[in-house]
PDB file of N, CA, C and O in Angstrom:
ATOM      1  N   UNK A   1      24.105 229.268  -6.109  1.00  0.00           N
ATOM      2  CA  UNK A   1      24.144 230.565  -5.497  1.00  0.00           C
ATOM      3  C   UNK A   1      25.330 230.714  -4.568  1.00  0.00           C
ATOM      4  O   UNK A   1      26.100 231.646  -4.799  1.00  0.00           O
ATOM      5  N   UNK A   2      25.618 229.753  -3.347  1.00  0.00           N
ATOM      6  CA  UNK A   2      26.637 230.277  -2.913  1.00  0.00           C
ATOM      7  C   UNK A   2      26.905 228.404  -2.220  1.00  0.00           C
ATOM      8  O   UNK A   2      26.000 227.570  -2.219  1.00  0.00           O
ATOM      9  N   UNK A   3      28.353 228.136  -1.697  1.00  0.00           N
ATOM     10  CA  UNK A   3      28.545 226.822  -1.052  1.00  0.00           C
ATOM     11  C   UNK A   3      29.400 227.492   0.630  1.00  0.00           C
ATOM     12  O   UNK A   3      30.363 228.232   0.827  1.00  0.00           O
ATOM     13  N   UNK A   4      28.462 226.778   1.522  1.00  0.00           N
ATOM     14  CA  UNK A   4      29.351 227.141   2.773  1.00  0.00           C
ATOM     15  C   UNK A   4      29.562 226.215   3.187  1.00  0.00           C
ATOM     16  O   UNK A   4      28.908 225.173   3.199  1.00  0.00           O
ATOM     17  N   UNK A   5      30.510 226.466   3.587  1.00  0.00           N
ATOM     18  CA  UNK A   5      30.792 224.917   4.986  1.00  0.00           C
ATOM     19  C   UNK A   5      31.752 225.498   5.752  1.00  0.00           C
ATOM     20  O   UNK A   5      32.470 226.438   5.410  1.00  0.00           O
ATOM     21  N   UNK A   6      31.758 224.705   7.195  1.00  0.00           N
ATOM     22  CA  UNK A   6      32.458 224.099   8.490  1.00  0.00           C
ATOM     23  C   UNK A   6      32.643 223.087   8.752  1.00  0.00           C
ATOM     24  O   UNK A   6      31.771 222.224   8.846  1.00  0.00           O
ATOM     25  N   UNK A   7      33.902 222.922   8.949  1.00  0.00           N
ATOM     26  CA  UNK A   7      34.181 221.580   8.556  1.00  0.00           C
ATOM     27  C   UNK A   7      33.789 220.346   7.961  1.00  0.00           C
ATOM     28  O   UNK A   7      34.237 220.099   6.841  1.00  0.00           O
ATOM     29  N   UNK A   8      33.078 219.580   8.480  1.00  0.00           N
ATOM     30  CA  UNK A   8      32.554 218.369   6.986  1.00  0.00           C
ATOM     31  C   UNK A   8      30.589 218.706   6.397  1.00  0.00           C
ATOM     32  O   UNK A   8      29.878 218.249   5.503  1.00  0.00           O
ATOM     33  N   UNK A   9      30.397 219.765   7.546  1.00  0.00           N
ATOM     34  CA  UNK A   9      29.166 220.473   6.757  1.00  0.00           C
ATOM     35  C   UNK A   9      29.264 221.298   5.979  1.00  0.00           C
ATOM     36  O   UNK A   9      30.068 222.228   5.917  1.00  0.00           O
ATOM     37  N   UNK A  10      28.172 220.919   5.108  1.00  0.00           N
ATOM     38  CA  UNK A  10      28.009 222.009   3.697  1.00  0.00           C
ATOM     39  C   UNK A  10      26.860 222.084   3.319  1.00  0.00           C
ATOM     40  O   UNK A  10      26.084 221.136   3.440  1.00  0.00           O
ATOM     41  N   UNK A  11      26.539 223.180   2.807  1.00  0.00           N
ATOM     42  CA  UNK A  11      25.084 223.956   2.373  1.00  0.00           C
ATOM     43  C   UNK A  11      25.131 223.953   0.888  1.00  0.00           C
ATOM     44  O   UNK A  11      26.270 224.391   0.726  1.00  0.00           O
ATOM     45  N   UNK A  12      24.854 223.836   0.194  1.00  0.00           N
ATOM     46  CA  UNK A  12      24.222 224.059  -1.361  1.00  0.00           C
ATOM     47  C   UNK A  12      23.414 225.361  -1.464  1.00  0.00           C
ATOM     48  O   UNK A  12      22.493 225.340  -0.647  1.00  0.00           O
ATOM     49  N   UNK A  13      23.441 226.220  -2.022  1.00  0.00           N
ATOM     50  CA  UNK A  13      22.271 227.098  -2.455  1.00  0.00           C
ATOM     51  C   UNK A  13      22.118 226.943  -3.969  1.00  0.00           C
ATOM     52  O   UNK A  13      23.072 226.965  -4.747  1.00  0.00           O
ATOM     53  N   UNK A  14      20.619 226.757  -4.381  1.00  0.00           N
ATOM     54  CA  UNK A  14      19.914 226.979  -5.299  1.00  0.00           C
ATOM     55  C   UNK A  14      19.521 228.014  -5.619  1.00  0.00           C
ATOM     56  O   UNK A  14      18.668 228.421  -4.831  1.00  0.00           O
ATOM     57  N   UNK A  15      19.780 228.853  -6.635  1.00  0.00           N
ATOM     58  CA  UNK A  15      19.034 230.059  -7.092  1.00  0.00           C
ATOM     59  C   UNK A  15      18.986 230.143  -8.395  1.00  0.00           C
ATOM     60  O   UNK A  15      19.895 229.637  -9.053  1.00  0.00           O
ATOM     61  N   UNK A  16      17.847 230.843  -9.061  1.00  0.00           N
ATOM     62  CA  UNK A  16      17.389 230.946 -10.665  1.00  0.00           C
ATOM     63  C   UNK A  16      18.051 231.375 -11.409  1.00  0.00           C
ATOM     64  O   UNK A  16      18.057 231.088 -12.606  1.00  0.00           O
ATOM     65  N   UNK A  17      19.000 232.433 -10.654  1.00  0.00           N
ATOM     66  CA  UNK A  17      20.198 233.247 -11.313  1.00  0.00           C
ATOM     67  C   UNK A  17      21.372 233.436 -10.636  1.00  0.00           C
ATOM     68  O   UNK A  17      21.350 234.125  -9.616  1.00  0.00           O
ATOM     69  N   UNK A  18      22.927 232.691 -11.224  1.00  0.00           N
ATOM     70  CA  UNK A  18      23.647 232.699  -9.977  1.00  0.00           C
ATOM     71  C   UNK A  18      23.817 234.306 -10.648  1.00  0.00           C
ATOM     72  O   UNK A  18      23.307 235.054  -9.814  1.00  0.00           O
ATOM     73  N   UNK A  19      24.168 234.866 -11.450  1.00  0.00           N
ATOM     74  CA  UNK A  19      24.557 236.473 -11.713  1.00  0.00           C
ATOM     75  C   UNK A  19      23.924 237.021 -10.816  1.00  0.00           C
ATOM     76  O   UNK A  19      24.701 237.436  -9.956  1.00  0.00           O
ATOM     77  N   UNK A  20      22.600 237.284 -10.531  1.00  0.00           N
ATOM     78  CA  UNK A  20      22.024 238.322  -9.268  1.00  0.00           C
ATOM     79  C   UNK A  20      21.404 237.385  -8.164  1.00  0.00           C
ATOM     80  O   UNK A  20      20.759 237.740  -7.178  1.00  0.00           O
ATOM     81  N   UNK A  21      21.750 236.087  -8.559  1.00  0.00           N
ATOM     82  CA  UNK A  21      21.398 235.322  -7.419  1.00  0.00           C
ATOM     83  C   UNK A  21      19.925 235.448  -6.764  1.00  0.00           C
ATOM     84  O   UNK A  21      19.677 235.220  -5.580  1.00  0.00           O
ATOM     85  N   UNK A  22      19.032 235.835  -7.707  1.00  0.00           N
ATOM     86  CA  UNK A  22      17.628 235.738  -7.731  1.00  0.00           C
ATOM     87  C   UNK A  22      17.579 234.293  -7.078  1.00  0.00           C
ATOM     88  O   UNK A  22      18.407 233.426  -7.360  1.00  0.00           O
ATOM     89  N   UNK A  23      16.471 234.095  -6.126  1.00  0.00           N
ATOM     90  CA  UNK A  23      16.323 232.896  -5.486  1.00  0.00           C
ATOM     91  C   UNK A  23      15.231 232.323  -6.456  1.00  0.00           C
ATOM     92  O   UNK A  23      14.834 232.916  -7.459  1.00  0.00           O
ATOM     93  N   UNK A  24      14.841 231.220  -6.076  1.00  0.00           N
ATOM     94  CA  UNK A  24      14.041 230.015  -6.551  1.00  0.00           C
ATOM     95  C   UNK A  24      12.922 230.376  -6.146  1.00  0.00           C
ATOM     96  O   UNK A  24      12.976 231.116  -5.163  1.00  0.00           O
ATOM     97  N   UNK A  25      11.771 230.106  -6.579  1.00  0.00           N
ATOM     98  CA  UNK A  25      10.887 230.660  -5.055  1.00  0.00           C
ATOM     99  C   UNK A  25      10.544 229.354  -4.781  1.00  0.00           C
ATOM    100  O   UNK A  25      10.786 228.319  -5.402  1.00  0.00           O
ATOM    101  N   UNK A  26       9.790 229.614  -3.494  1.00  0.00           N
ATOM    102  CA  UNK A  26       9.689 228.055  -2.583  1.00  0.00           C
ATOM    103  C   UNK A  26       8.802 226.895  -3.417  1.00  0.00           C
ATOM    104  O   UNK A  26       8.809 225.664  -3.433  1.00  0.00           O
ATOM    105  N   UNK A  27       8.034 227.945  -4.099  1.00  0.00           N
ATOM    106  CA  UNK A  27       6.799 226.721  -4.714  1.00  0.00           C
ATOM    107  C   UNK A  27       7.912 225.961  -5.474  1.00  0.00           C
ATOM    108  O   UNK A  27       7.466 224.820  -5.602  1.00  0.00           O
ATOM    109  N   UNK A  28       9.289 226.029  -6.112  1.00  0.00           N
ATOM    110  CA  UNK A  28       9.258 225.431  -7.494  1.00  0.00           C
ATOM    111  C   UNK A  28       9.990 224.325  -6.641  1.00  0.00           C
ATOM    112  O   UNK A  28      10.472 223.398  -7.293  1.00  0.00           O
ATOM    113  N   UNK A  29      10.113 224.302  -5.514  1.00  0.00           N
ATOM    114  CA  UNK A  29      10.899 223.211  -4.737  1.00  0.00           C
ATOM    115  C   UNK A  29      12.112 223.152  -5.211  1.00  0.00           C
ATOM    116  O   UNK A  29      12.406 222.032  -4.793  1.00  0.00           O
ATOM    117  N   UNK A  30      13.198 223.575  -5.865  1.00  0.00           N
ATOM    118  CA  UNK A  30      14.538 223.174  -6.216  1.00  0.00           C
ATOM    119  C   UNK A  30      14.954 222.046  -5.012  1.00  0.00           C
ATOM    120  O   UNK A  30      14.908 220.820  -5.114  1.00  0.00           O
ATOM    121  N   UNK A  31      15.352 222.811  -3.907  1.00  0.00           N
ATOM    122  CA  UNK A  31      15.921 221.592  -2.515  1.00  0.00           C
ATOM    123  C   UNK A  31      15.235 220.371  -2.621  1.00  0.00           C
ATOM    124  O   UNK A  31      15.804 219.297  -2.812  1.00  0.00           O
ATOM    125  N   UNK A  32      14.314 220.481  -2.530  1.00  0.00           N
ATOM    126  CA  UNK A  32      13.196 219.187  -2.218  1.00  0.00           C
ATOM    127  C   UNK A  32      13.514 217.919  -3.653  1.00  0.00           C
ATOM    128  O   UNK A  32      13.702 216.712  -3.504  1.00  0.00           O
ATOM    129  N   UNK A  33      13.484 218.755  -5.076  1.00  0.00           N
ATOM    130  CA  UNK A  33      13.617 217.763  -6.261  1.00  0.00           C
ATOM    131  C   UNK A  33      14.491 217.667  -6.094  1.00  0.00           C
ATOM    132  O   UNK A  33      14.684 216.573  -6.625  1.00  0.00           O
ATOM    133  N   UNK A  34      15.932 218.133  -5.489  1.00  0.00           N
ATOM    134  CA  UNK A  34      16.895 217.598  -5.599  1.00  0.00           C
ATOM    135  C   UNK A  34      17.593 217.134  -4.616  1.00  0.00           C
ATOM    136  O   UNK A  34      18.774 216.838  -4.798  1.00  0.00           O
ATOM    137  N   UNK A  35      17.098 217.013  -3.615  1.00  0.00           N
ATOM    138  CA  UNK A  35      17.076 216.040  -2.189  1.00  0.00           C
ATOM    139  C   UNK A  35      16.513 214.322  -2.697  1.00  0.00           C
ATOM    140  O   UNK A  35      17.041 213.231  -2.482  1.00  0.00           O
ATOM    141  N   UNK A  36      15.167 214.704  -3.478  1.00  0.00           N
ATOM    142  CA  UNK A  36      14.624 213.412  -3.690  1.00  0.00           C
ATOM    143  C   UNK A  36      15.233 212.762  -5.216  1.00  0.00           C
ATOM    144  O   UNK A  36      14.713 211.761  -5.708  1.00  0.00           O
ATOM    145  N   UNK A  37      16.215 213.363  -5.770  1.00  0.00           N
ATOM    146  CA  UNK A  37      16.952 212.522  -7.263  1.00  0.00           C
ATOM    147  C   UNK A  37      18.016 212.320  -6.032  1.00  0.00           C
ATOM    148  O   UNK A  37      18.567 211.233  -6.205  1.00  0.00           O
ATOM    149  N   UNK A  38      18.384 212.807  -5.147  1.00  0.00           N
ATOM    150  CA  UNK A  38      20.060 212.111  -4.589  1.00  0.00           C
ATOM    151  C   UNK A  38      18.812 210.865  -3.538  1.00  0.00           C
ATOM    152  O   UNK A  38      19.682 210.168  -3.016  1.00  0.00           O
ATOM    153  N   UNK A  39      18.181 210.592  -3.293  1.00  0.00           N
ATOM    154  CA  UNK A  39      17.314 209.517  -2.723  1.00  0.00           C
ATOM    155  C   UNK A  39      17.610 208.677  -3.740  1.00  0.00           C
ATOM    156  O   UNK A  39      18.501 207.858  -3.515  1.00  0.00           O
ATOM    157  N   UNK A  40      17.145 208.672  -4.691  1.00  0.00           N
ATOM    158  CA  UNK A  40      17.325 207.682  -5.910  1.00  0.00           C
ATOM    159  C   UNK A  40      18.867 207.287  -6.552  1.00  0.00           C
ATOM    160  O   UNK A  40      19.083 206.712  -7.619  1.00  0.00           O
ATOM    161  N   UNK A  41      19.874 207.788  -5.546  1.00  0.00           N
ATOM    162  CA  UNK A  41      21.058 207.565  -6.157  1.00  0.00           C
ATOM    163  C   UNK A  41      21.759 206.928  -4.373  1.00  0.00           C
ATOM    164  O   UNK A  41      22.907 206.619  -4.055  1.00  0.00           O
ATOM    165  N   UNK A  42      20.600 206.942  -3.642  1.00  0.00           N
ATOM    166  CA  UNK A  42      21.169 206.554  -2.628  1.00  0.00           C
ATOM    167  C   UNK A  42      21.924 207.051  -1.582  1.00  0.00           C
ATOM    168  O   UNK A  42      22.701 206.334  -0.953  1.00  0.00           O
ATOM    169  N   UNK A  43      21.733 208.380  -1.317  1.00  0.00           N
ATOM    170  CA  UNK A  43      21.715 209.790  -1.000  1.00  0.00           C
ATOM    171  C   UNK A  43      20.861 210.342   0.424  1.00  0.00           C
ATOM    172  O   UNK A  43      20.390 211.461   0.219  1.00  0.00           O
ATOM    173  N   UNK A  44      20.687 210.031   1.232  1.00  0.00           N
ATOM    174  CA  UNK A  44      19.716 210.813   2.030  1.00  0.00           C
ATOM    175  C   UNK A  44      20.044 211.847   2.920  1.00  0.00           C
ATOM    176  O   UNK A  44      20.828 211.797   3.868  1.00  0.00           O
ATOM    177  N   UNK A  45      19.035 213.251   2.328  1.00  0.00           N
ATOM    178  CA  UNK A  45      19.618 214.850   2.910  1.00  0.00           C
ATOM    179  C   UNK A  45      18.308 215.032   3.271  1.00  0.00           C
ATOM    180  O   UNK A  45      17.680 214.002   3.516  1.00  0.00           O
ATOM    181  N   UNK A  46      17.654 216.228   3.380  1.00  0.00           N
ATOM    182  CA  UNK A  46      16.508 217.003   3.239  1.00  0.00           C
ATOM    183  C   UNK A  46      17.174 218.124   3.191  1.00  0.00           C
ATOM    184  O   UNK A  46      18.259 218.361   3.723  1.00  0.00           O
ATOM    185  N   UNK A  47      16.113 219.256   2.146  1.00  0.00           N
ATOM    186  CA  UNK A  47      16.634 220.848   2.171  1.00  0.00           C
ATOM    187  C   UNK A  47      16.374 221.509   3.072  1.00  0.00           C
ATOM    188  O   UNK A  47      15.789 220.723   3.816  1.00  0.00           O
ATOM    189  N   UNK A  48      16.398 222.392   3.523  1.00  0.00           N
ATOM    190  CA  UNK A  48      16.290 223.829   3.847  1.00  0.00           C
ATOM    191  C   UNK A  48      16.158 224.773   3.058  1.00  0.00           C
ATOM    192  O   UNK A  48      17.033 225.533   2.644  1.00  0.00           O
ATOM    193  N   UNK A  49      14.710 224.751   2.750  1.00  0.00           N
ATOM    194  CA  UNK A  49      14.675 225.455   1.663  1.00  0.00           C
ATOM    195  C   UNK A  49      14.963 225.584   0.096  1.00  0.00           C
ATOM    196  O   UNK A  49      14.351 224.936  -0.753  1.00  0.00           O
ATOM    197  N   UNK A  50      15.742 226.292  -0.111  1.00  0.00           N
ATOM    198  CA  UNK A  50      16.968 226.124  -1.548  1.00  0.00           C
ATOM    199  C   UNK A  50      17.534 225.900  -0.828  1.00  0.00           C
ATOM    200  O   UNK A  50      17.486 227.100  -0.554  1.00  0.00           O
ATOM    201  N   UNK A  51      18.305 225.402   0.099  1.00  0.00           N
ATOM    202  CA  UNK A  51      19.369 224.965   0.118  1.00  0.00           C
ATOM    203  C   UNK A  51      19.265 222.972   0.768  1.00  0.00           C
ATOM    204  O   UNK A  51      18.424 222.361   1.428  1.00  0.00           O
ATOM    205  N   UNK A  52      20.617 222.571   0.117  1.00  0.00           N
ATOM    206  CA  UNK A  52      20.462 221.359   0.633  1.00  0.00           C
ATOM    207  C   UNK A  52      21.986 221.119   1.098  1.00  0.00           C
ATOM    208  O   UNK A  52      23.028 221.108   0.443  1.00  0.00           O
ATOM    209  N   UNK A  53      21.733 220.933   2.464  1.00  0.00           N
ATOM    210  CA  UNK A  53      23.284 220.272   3.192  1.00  0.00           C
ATOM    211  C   UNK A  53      23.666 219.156   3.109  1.00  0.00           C
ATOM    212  O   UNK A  53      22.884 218.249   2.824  1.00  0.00           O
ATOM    213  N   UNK A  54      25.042 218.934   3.349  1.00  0.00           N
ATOM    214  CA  UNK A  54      25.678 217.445   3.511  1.00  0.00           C
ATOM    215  C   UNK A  54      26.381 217.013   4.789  1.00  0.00           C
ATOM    216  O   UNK A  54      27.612 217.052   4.780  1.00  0.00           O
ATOM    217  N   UNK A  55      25.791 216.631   5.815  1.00  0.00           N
ATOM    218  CA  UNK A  55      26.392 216.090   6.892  1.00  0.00           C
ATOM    219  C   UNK A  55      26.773 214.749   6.921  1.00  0.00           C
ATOM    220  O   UNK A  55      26.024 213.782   7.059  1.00  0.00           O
ATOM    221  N   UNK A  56      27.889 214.749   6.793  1.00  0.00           N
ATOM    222  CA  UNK A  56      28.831 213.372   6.730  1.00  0.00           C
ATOM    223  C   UNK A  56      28.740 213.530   7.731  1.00  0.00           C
ATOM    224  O   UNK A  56      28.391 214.593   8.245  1.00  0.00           O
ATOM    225  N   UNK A  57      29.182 211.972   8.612  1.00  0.00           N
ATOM    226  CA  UNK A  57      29.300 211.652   9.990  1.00  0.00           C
ATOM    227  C   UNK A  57      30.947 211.971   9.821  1.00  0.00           C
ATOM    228  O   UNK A  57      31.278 212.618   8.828  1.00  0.00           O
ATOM    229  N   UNK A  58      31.988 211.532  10.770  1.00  0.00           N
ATOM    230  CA  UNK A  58      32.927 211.602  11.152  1.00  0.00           C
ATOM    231  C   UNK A  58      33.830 210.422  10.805  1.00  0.00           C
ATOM    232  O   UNK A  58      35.054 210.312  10.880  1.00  0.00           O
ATOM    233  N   UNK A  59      32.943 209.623  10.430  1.00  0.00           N
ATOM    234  CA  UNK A  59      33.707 208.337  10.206  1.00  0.00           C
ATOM    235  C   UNK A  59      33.897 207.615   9.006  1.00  0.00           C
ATOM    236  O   UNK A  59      34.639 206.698   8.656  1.00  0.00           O
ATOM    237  N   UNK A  60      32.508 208.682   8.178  1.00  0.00           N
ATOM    238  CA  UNK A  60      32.507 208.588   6.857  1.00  0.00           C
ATOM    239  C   UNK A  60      33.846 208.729   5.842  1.00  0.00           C
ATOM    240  O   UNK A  60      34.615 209.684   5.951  1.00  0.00           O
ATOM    241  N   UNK A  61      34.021 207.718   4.895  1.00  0.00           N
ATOM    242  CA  UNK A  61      35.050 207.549   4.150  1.00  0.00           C
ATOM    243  C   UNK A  61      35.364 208.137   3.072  1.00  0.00           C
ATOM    244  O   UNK A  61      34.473 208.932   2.772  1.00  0.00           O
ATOM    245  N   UNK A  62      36.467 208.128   2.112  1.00  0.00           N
ATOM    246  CA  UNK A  62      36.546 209.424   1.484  1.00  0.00           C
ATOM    247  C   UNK A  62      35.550 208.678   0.057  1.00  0.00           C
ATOM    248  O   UNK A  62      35.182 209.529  -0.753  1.00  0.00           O
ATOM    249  N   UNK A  63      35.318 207.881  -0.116  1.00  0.00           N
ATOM    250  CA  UNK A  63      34.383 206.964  -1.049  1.00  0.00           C
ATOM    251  C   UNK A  63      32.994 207.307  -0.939  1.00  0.00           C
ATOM    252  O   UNK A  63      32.023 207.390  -1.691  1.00  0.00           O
ATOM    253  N   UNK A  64      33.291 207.496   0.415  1.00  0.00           N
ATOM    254  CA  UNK A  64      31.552 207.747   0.449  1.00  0.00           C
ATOM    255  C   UNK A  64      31.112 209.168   0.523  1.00  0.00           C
ATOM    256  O   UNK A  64      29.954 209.567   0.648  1.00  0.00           O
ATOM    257  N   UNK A  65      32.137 209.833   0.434  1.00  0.00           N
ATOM    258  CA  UNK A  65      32.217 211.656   0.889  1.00  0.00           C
ATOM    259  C   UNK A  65      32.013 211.686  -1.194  1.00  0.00           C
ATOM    260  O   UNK A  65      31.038 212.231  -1.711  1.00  0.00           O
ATOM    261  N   UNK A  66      33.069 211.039  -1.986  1.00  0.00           N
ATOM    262  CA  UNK A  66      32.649 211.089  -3.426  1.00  0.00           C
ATOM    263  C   UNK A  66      31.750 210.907  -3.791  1.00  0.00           C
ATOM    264  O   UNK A  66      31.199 211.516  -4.708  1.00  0.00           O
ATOM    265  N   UNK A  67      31.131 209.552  -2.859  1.00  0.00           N
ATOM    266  CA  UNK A  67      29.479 209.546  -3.449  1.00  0.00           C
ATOM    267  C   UNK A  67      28.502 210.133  -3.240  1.00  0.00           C
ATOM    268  O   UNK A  67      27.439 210.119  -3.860  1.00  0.00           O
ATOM    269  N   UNK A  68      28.805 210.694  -2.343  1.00  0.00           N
ATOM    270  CA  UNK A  68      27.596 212.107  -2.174  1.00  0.00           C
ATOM    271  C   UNK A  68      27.722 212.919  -2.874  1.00  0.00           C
ATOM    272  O   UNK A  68      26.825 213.692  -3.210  1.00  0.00           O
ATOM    273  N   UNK A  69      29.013 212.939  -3.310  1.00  0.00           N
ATOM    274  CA  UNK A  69      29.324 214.745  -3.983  1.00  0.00           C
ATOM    275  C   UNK A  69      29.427 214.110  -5.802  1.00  0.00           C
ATOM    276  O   UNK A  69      29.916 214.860  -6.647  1.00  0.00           O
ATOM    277  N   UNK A  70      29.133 213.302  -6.032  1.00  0.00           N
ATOM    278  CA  UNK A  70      28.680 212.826  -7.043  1.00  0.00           C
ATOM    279  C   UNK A  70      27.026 212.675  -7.490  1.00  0.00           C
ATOM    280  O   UNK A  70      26.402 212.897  -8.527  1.00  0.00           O
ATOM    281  N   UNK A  71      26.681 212.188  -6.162  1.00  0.00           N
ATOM    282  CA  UNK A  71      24.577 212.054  -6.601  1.00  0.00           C
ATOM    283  C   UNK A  71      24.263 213.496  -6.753  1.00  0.00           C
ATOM    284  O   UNK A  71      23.477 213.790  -7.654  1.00  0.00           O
ATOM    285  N   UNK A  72      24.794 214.520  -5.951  1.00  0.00           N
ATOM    286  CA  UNK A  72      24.811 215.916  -5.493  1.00  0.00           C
ATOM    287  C   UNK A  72      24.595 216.590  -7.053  1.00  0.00           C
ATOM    288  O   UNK A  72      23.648 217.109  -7.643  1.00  0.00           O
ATOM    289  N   UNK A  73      26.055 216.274  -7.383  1.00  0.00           N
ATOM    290  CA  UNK A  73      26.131 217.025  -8.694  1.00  0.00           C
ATOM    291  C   UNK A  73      25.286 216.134  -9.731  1.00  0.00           C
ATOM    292  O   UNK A  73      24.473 216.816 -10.356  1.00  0.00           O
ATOM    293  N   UNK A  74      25.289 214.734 -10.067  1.00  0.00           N
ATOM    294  CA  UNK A  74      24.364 214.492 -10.991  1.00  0.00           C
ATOM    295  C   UNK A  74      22.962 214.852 -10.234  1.00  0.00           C
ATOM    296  O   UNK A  74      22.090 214.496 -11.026  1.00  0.00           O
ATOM    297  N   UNK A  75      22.512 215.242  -9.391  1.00  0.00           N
ATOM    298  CA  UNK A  75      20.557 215.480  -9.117  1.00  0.00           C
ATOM    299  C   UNK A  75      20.694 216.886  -9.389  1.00  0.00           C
ATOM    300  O   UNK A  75      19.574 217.247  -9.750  1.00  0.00           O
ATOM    301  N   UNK A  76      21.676 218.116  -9.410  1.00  0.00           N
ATOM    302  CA  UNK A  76      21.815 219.274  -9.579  1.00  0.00           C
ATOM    303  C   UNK A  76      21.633 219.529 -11.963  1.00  0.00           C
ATOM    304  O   UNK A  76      21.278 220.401 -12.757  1.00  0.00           O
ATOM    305  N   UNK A  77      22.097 218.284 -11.988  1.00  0.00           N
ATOM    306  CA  UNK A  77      21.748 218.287 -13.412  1.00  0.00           C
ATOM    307  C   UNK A  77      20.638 217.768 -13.638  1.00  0.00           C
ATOM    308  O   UNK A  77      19.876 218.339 -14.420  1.00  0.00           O
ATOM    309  N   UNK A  78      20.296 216.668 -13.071  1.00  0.00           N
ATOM    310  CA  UNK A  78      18.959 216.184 -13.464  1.00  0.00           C
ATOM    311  C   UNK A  78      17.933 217.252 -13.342  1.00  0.00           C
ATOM    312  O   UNK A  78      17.198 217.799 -14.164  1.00  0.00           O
ATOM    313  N   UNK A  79      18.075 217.357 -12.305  1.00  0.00           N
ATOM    314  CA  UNK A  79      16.793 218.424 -11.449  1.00  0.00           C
ATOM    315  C   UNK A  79      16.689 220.080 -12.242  1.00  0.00           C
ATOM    316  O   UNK A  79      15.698 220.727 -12.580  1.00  0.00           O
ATOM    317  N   UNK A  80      17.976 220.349 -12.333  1.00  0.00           N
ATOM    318  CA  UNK A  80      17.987 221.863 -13.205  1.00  0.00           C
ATOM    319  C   UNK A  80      18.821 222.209 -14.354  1.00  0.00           C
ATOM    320  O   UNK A  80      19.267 223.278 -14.769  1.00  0.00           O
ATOM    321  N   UNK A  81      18.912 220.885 -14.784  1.00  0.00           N
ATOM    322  CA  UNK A  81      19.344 220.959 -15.998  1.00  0.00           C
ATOM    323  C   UNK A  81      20.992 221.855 -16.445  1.00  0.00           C
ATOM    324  O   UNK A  81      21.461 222.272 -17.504  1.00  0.00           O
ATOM    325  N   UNK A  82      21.514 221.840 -14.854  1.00  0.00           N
ATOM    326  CA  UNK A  82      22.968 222.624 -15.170  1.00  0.00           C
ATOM    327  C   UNK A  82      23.860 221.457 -16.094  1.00  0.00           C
ATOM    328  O   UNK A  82      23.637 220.272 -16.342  1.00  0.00           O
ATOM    329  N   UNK A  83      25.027 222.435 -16.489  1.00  0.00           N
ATOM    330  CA  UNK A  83      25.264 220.872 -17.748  1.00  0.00           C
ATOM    331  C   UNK A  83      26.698 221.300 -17.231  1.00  0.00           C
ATOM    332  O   UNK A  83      27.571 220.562 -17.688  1.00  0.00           O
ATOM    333  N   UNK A  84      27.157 222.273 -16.418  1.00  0.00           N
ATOM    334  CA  UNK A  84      28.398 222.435 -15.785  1.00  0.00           C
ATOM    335  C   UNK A  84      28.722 222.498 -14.192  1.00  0.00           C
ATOM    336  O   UNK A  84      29.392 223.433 -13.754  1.00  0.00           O
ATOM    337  N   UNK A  85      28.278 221.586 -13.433  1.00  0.00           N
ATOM    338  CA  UNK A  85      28.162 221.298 -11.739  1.00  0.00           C
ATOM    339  C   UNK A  85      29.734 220.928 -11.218  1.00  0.00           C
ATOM    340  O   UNK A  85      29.947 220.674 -10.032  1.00  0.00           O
TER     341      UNK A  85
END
């Protein structure tokens, strides 16, 4: 749905339709299943909702900034089956 950030924070939004950007609704958990596949890749966030942020610390390396934004995009496929992240 949409990506924001300030400086090394960033938000994810999940929605059913990025065209009208119809949201998820809360029951189907999008954030949550895909908070808990980046757990399994070694990953730890929690959502907000549909959305799931990435707060790197400051000291975090650019290796480890890839590996987030790697579990990110593979749990965004696992979880909803996008096949273009």
């Amino acid at each position: 749905g949409d990506v924001r950030q300030v400086g090394l924070v960033a938000g994810v939004e999940f929605v059913a339709d990025w065209r009208t950007r119809e949201a998820f609704p809360l029951k189907a958990q999008a954030g949550i299943r895909v908070c808990e596949a980046m757990v399994r890749r070694g990953v730890l966030t929690r959502p907000i909702g549909n959305v799931v942020p990435l707060f790197p610390q400051y000291c975090t390396t650019r290796a480890q900034i890839r590996r987030m934004v790697r579990a990110l995009r593979e749990s965004i496929a696992e979880v909803l089956g996008a096949r273009e992240v």
